[in-house]
N, C-alpha and C positions, 0 to 999 in steps of 0.2 A: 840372756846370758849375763852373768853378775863375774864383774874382776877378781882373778882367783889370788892366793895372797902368795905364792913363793912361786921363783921363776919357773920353774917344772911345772906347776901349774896355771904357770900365764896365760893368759888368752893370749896366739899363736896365730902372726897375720905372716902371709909370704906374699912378696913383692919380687913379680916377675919382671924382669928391666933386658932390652937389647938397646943397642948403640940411638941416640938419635929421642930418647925420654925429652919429654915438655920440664925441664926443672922444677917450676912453680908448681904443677901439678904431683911431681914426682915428691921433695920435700915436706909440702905444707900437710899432707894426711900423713907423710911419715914421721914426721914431728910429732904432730897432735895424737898421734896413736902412740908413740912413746912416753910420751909426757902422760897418757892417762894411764899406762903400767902394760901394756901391751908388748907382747916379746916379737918384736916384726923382725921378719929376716928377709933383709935383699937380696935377691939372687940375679948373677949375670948370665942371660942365656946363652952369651958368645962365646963362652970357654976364655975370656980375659976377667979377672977383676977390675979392672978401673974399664968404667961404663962412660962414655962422651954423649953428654946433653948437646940440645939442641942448639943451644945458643952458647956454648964454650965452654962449660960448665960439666966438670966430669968429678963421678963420685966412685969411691972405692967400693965394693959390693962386699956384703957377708963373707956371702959364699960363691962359689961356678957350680951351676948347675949339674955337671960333673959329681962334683964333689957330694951330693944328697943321695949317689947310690941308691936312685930311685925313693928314699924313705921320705913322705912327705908328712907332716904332723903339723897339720894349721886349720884355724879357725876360721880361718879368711881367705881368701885369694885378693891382693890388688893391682890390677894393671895402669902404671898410666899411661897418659897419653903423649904426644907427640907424632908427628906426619910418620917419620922413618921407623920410629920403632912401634906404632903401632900394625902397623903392615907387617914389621916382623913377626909380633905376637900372634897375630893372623894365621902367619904363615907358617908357624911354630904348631907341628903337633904336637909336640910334649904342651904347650901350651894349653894347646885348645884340649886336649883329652884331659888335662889336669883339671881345667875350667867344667869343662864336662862331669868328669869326675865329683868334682866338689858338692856343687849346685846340684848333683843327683842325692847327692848323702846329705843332703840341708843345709850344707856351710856356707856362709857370708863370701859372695861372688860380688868385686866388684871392680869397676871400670870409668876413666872417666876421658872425656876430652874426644879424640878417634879410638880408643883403645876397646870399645862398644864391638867393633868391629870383629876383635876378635871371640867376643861372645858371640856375636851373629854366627861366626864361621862356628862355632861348639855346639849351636843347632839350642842355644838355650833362650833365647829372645821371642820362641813362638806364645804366644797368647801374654806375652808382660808389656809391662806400659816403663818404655825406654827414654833416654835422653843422650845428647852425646854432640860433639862440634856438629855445626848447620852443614848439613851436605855427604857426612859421614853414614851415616843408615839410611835407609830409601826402600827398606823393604817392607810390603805390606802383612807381615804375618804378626806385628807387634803393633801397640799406641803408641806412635811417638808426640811426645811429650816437648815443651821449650823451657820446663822448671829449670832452675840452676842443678836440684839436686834430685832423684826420683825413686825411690825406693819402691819395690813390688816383692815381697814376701823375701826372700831371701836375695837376690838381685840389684844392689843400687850402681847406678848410674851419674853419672857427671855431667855437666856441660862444655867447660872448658877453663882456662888456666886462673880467668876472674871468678872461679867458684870454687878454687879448689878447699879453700879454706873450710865454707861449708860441708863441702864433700867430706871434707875430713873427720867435720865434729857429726856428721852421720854417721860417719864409721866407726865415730867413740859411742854414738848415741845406741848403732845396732848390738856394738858389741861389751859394752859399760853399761848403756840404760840412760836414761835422758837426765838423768838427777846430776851425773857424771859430765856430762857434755853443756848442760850449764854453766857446770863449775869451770869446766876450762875454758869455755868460751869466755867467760869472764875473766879468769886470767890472765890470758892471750888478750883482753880488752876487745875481743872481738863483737861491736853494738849489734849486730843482725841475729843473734841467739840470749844477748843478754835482754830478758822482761819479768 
């Protein structure tokens, strides 16, 4: 997938967020995906806009999920992570059947920190090689994996809030190309992708 050049033709990532998101995780791939030309839209699944992080830290969202009148047009699914709202995402079948949905039609499904979680419940973990906070997956139908970041055909995965950075320039790299996520990683001064 190559960066398209006007906003109508952006590459289209949606960020599913309930109350209780890991911040680190939640900003640093929404960053680095904006920064590389990427039209991400964050959505609240509470039916409120302003979303409360974990640690005190609350962000205004796009849109209320409400408000997309079912019309979903994205390139990407990304969930993060955090204890509370990954359980929600879980527990969210608009979630899990969007997730489903996606990852049926090819699009870039991903997930990082507990947020794996709610891939497992969309029944899309069976036969991929996964990652995700120690403790959070334990089921035998996938590889799990202790890479920071893990990517398996359409599917990438996280480990937790000290990877998110990585996670992110994966997500520039599956959906930009690797040429693209050098270059930002070197911007951002980030030494673990600049060689």
């Amino acid at each position: 997938m190559t960066m398209k050049n006007d906003k109508n033709d952006a590459v289209k990532v949606l960020v599913a967020v309930h109350d209780g998101f890991e911040e680190t995780e939640f900003i640093a791939p929404v960053d680095l995906l904006r920064r590389a030309g990427a039209d991400v839209t964050v959505v609240s699944m509470t039916g409120d806009r302003i979303m409360k992080g974990s640690h005190g830290i609350n962000i205004t969202s796009d849109a209320v999920w409400e408000e997309m009148n079912g019309k979903i047009d994205a390139d990407c699914l990304f969930l993060p992570g955090g204890g509370k709202n990954a359980n929600s995402l879980r527990d969210d079948k608009r979630v899990t059947k969007l997730a489903r949905k996606m990852f049926d039609s090819g699009k870039v499904v991903s997930a990082i920190c507990a947020a794996p979680i709610a891939l497992e419940r969309a029944g899309i973990l069976k036969g991929k090689k996964v990652t995700s906070y120690p403790g959070c997956l334990n089921g035998d139908e996938y590889e799990y994996l202790t890479e920071a970041v893990v990517e398996d055909g359409n599917l990438i995965t996280g480990r937790g809030a000290g990877c998110a950075t990585e996670f992110g320039l994966k997500l520039v790299e599956k959906l930009f190309g690797r040429k693209e996520a050098l270059a930002l990683a070197k911007t951002v001064m980030y030494p673990h992708r600049v060689k």
